[in-house]
MARROMI-357652 format. One record per residue (C-alpha): x, z negated, y; residue number from 1. Coordinates in steps of 0.1 Angstrom, whole numbers, m for minus. Each point is the difference from the previous one (the first is absolute). Last residue first. Layout:
# MARROMI-357652
REC     xx     zz     yy   nr
REC      X      Z      Y  NUM
...
***
This chain:
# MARROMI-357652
REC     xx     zz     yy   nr
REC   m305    m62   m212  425
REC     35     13      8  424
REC     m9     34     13  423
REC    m20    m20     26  422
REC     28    m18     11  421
REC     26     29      0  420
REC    m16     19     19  419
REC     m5    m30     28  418
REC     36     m1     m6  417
REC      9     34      7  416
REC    m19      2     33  415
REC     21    m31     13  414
REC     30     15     m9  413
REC     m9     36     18  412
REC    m13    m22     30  411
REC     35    m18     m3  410
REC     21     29     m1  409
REC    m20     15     28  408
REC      0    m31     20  407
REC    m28    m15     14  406
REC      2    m36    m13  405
REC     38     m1     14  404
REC     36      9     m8  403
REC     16    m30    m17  402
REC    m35    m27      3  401
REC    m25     21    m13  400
REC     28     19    m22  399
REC      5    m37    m17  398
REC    m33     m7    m12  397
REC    m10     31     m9  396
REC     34      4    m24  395
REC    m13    m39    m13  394
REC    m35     20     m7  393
REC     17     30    m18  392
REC     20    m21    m21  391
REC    m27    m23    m12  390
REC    m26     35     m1  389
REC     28     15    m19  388
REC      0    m26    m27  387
REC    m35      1     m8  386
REC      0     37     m2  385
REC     29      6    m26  384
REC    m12     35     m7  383
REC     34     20      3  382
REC     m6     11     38  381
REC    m17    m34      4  380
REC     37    m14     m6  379
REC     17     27     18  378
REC    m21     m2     31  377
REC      4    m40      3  376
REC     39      4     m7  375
REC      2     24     31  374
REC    m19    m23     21  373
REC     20    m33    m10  372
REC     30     25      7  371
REC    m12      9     37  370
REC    m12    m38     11  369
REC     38    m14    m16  368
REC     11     33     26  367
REC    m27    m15     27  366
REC     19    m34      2  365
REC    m31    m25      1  364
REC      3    m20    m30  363
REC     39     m7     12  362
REC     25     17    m21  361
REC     26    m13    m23  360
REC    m21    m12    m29  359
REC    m31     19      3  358
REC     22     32     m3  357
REC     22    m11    m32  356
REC    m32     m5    m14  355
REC     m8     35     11  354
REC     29     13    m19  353
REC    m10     m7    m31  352
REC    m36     10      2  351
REC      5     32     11  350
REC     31      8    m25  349
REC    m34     m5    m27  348
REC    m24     17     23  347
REC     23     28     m1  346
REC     13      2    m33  345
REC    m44     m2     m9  344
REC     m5     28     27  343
REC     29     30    m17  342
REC    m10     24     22  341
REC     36     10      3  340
REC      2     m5     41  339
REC    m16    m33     m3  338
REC     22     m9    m29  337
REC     29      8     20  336
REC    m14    m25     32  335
REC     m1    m29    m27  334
REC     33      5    m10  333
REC     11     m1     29  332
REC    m18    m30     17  331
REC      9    m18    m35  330
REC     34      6      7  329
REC     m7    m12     36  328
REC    m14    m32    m13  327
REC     33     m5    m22  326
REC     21      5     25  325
REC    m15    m21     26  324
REC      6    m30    m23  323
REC    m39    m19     m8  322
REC      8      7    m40  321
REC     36    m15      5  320
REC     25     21    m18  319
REC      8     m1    m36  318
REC    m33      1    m19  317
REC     m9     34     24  316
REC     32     12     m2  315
REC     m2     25    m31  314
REC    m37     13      3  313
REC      5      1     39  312
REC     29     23     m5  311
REC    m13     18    m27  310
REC    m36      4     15  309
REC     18     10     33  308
REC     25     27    m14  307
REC    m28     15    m26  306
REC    m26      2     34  305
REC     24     21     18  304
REC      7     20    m27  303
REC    m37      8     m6  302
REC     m4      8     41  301
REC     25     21      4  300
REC     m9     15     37  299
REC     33     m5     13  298
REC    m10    m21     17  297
REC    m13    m20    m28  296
REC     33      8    m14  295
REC     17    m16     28  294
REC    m25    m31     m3  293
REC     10     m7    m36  292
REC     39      2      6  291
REC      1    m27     27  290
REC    m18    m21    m23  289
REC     22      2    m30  288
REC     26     m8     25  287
REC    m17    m26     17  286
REC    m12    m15    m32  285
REC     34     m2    m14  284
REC     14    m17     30  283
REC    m26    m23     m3  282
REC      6     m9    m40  281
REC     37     m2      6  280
REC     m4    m32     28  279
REC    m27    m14    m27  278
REC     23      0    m26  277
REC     31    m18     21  276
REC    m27    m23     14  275
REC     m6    m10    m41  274
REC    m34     m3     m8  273
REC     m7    m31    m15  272
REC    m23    m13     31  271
REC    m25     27     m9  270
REC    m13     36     14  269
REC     37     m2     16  268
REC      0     m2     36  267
REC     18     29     29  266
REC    m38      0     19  265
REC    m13    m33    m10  264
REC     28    m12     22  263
REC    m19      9     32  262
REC    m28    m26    m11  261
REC     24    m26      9  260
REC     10     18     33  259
REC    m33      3      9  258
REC    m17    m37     m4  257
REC     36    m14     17  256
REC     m7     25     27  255
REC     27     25     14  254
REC    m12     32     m7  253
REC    m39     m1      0  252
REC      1    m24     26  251
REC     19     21     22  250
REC     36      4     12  249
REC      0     44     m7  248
REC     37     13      5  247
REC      1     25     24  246
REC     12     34      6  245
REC    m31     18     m6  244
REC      8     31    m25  243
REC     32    m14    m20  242
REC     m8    m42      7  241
REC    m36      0     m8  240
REC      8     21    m32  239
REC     29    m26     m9  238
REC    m24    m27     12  237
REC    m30     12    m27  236
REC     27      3    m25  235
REC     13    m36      5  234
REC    m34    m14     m2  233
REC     m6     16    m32  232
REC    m27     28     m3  231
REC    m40      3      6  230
REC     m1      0     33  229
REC      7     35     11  228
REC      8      4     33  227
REC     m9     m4     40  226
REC    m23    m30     m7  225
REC    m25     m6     26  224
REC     m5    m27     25  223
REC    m16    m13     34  222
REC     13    m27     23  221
REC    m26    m28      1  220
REC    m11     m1     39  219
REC    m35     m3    m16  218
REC      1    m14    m33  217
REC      5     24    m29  216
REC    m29     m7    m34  215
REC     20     20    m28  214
REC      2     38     m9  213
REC    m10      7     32  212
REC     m5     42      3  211
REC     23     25     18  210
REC    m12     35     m1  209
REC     20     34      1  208
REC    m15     33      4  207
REC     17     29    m14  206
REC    m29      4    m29  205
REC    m17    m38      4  204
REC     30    m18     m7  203
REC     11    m38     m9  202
REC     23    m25     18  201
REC     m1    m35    m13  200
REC     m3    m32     18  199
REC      9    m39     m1  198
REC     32     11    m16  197
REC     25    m21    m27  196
REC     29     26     m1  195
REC     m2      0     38  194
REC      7     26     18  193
REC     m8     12     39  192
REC    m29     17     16  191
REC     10     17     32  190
REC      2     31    m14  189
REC    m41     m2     m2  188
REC      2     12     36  187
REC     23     28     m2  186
REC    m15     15    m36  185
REC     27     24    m17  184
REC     m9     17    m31  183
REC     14      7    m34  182
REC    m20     18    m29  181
REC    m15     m5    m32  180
REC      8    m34    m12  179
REC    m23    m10    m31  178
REC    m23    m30     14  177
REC    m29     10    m23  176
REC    m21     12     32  175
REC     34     24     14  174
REC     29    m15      9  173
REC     15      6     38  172
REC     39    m18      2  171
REC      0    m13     33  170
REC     25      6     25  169
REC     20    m22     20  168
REC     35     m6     m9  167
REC     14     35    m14  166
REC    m18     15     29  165
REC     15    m22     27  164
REC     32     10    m16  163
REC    m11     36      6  162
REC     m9     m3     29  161
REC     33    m20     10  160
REC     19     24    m17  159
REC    m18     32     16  158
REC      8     m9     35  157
REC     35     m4     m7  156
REC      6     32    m17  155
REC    m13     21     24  154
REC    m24     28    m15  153
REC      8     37     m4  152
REC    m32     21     m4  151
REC    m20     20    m19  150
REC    m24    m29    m16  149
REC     10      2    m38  148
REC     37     15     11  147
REC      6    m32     17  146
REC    m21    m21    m24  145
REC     20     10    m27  144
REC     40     m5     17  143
REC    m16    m33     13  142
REC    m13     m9    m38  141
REC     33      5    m17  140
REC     18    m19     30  139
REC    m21    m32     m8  138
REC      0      3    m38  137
REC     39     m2      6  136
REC     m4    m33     25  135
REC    m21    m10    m28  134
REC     24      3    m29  133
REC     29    m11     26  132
REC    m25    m37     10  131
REC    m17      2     30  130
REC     m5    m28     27  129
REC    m16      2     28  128
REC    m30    m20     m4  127
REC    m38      8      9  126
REC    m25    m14     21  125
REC    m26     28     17  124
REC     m6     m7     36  123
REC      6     37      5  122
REC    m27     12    m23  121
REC    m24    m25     20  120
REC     12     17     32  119
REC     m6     33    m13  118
REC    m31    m11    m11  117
REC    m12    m12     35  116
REC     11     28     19  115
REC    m26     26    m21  114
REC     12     31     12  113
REC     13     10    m33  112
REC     17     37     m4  111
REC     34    m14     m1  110
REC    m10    m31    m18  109
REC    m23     13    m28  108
REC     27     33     m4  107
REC     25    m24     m7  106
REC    m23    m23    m26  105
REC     m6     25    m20  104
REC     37     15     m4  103
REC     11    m34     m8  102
REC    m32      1    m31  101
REC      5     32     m8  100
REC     42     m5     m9   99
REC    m11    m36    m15   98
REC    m26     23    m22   97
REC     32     19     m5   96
REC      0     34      9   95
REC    m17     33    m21   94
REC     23     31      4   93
REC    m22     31    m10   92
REC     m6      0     32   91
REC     26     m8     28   90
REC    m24     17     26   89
REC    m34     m6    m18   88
REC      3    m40     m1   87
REC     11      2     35   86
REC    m31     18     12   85
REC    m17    m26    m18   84
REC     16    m28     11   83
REC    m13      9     36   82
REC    m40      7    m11   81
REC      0    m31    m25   80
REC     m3    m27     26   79
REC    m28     16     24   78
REC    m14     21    m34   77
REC    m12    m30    m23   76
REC    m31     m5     11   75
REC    m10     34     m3   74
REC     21     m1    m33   73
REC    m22    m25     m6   72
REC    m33     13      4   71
REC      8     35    m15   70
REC     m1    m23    m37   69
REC     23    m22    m19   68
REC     32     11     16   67
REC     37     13    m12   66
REC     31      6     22   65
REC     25     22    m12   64
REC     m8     37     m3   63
REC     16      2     37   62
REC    m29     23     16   61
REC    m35      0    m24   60
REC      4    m37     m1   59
REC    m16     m9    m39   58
REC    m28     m6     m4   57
REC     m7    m30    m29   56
REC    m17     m6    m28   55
REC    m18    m22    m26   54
REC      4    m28     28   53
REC     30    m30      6   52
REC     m5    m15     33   51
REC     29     m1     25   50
REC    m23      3     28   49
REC     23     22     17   48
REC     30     17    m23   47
REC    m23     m1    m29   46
REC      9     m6    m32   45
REC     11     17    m25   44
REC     25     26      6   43
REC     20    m21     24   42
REC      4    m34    m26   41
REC     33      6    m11   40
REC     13      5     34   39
REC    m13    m31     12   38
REC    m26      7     26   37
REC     12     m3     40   36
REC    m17    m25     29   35
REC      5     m4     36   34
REC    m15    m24     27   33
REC    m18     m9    m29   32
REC    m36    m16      4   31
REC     m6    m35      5   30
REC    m20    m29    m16   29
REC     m6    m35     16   28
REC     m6    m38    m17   27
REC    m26      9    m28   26
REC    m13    m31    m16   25
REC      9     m5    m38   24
REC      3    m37      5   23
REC     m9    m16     34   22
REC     18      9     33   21
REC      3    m25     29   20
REC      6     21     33   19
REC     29     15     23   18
REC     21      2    m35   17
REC     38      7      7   16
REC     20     30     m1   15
REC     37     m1     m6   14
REC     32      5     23   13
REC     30    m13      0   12
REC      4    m14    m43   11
REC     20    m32     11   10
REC    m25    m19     18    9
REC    m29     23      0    8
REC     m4     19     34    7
REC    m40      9      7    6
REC    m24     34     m1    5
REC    m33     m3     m1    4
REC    m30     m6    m26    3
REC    m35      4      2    2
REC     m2     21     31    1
***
């Protein structure tokens, strides 16, 4: 074993490194002791290997569950087969991925005879407290779960589980680090935060692997990051705090180097920008930006794109040009273009926001990889050869070392750029 279990001062328990690790070297991977797919992306991926083909089967019994091919609902049978039947019973209801997920994991442990998970599952850290919205959420998903699996379940029982839940489950993204389902890996658990990590977690359909990010020691405790990094240090302890119950102490957050760079953030693009100004100017953005991604739920992808040009348009001389909200206007803007066809708005938003990228992100985090891969295709895409092959060698680069030289996303990348090489001579 490369790694084992250990108590971190402060933290309880962690996982430390048995062995030296270089650079992009795999440290374990795992599959889910239970996984679901985000509602929104059911009908287009599927529910085993979570790739995304031309079409998919559909299960014949509860009309819910979709696979690639025969071979994975094969595969997929031993988990499906129970959820299925319940599926079909309160059909056309359709529960909660959470509502899937709790219902999952039950019929894993009382049909399990594996002693070992069960123990693991029980180990599980996880805090007490809830808060009246979740407390309500909580009592919503009982009442859903009981009818979803046909039978009453005691209270007690369910809140730790579902604490431990809450606490310990990785969110699954898909090769461009888009989340599209939830799952709940008992070893990998272990791992705690830190908004500086040695490692990063990225998936292989369901199947999570943990890669160093940095040269780790041996006995070196090992790291990942349980949120997004890109925001202020006070928004990244305010989500800590809501779903984890702990404030991060790391040298992301507390540094002299971090906190000084933290200020970028809520700066003026110049020293003669009033505070006052700059205060307005994010609250703006946040509503404006708020606005843009529910119409591109809402599938209103021209609107959405009107609200984040405007608003990055109008606070982009006001606001700091490395301030989270200005990176993930340009994210959005950039993402509307995609969806409109409109390549040269896209490239342009592209660009933008992957300055912001290189500034706040390590060379190795896989979603600066992602976006230095998605600006490579758009600029050969619209002919700009020379350029892609820059971007498309860095993205290279960094996959290698973020989720490894055999990746699919990083074979695919790979691929593209030796493309892109000879169509650029």
């Amino acid at each position: 074993m490369m790694f084992s279990e250990c108590i971190v001062d402060s933290k309880g328990k962690g996982l430390r490194a048995n062995k030296p690790f270089v650079q992009g070297e795999l440290v374990g991977t795992e599959k889910p002791f239970a996984f679901v797919v985000e509602q929104k992306w059911r009908t287009s991926v599927c529910h085993e290997c979570l790739k995304i083909p031309s079409s998919l089967l559909r299960c014949s019994l509860c009309k819910f569950a979709r696979y690639c091919g025969r071979d994975c609902q094969r595969l997929a049978w031993t988990e499906h087969k129970r959820e299925c039947e319940s599926l079909h019973r309160v059909a056309p209801r359709v529960p909660t991925e959470t509502a899937r997920f709790v219902a999952r994991i039950l019929h894993k442990l009382w049909n399990s005879t594996d002693e070992e998970c069960k123990r693991r599952l029980e180990s599980l850290c996880y805090h007490d407290e809830m808060d009246k919205q979740s407390e309500k959420e909580f009592a919503e998903l009982i009442q859903t779960v009981n009818v979803f699996v046909g039978q009453s379940l005691q209270v007690d029982h369910m809140t730790s589980l579902y604490q431990k839940i809450r606490c310990n489950s990785f969110s699954v993204c898909n090769e461009e680090m888009q989340v599209i389902g939830v799952g709940l890996y008992l070893k990998f658990s272990l791992i705690n935060h830190s908004c500086r990590p040695n490692c990063v977690a990225t998936f292989c359909g369901p199947t999570v692997q943990i890669r160093a990010v940095h040269s780790i020691k041996k006995d070196e405790e090992l790291t990942i990051s349980y949120i997004e990094l890109l925001q202020p240090i006070s928004h990244r302890q305010k989500a800590l705090w809501e779903q984890y119950h702990f404030l991060c102490d790391c040298c992301g957050c507390v540094s002299e180097e971090a906190v000084k760079q933290d200020k970028l953030h809520t700066s003026g693009y110049d020293a003669t920008v009033p505070a006052r100004q700059v205060a307005d100017a994010l609250e703006m953005c946040q509503s404006s930006l708020e606005k843009a991604k529910e119409a591109a739920r809402e599938g209103d992808h021209r609107r959405s794109l009107q609200l984040a040009e405007m608003t990055f348009e109008s606070y982009s001389r006001v606001i700091h040009p490395c301030s989270y909200i200005v990176i993930q206007c340009a994210d959005r803007a950039m993402d509307s273009c995609i969806e409109l066809g409109e390549w040269d708005g896209a490239l342009k938003y592209g660009l933008q926001s992957l300055d912001g990228y290189k500034f706040w992100y390590s060379c190795y985090n896989p979603l600066l990889a992602v976006q230095l891969f998605r600006v490579g295709k758009l600029q050969r895409y619209i002919g700009r050869h020379s350029d892609a092959v820059r971007s498309l060698q860095l993205a290279v680069s960094a996959l290698e070392v973020s989720h490894g030289c055999e990746h699919p996303l990083t074979l695919t990348c790979r691929e593209m750029l030796w493309q892109t090489c000879q169509e650029a001579v």
